[in-house]
VMD Tcl script that draws the C-alpha trace (Angstrom):
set ca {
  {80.06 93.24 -19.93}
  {78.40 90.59 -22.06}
  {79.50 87.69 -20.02}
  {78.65 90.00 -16.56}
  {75.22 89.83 -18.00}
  {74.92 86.50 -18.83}
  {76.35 85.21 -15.12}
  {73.40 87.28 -13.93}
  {70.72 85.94 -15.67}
  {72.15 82.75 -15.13}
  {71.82 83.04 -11.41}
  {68.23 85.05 -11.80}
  {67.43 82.13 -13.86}
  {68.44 79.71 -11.41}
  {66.97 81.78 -8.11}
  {63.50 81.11 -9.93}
  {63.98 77.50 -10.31}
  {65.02 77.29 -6.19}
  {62.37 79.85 -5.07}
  {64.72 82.41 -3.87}
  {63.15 85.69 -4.38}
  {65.12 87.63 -2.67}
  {67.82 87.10 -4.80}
  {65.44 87.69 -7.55}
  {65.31 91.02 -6.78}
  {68.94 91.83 -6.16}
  {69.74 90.32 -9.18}
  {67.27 92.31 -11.02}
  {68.99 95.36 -9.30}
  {72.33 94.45 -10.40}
  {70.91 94.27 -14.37}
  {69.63 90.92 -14.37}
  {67.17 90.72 -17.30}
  {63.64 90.08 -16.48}
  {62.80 88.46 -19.67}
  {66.11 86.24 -19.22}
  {65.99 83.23 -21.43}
  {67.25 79.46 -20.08}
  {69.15 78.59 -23.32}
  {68.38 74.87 -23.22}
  {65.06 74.78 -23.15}
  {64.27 77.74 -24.44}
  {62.20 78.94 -21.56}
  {61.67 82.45 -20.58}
  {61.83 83.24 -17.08}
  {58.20 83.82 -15.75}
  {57.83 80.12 -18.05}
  {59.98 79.13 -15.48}
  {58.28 80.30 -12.47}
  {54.84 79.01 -13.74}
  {56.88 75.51 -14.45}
  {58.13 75.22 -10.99}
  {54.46 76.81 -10.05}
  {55.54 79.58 -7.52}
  {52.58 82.30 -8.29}
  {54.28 84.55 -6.11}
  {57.53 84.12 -8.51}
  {55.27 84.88 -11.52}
  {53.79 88.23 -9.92}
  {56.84 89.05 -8.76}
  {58.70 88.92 -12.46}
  {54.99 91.11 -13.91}
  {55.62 93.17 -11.60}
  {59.13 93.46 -12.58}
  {57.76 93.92 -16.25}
  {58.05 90.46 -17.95}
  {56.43 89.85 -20.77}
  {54.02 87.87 -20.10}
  {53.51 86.58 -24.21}
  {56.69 85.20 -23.31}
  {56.57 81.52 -25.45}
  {58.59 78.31 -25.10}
  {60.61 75.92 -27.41}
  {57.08 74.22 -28.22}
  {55.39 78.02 -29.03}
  {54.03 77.68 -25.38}
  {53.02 80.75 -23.20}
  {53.43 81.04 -19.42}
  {49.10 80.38 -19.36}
  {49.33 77.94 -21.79}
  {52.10 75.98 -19.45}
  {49.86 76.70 -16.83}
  {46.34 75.17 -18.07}
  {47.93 72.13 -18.86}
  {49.65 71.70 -15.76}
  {46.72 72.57 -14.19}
  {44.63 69.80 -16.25}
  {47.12 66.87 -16.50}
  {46.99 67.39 -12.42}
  {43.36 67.40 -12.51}
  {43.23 63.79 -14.05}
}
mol new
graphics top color blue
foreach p $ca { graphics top sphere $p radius 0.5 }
foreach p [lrange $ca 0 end-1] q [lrange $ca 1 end] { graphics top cylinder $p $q radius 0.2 }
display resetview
């Protein structure tokens, strides 16, 4: 069951980074964990979404539930990642 779980939030995890939300959401039917956590980085999955800047991603996954205090390797949140995407674009 363990690895079942972990092949789904692998491909959840890796839907968000491609932009394919309809297999979001069938994923997340199947069990896929919403707060699913890319072990390399660290990131949680709406970090992801905000990352690869897909707003509809991120309301999708709150929607869903995620938690949105959700914080990265560096102790970053989903805003946080956003704001300074947001201002190293901006200069």
């Amino acid at each position: 069951m363990r690895k079942n779980l972990r092949q789904l939030n692998r491909g959840f995890l890796d839907a968000i980074v491609i932009g394919n939300k309809d297999e979001m959401r069938h994923l997340l039917k199947l069990g896929a964990d919403v707060d699913a956590t890319d072990q390399e980085h660290d990131e949680a999955a709406i970090i992801l979404a905000v990352k690869f800047g897909d707003a509809d991603i991120v309301e999708l996954l709150i929607d869903a539930g995620a938690n949105i205090d959700a914080r990265d390797d560096e102790g970053r949140s989903a805003l946080t990642k956003e704001v300074t995407q947001l201002t190293e674009t901006s200069n």
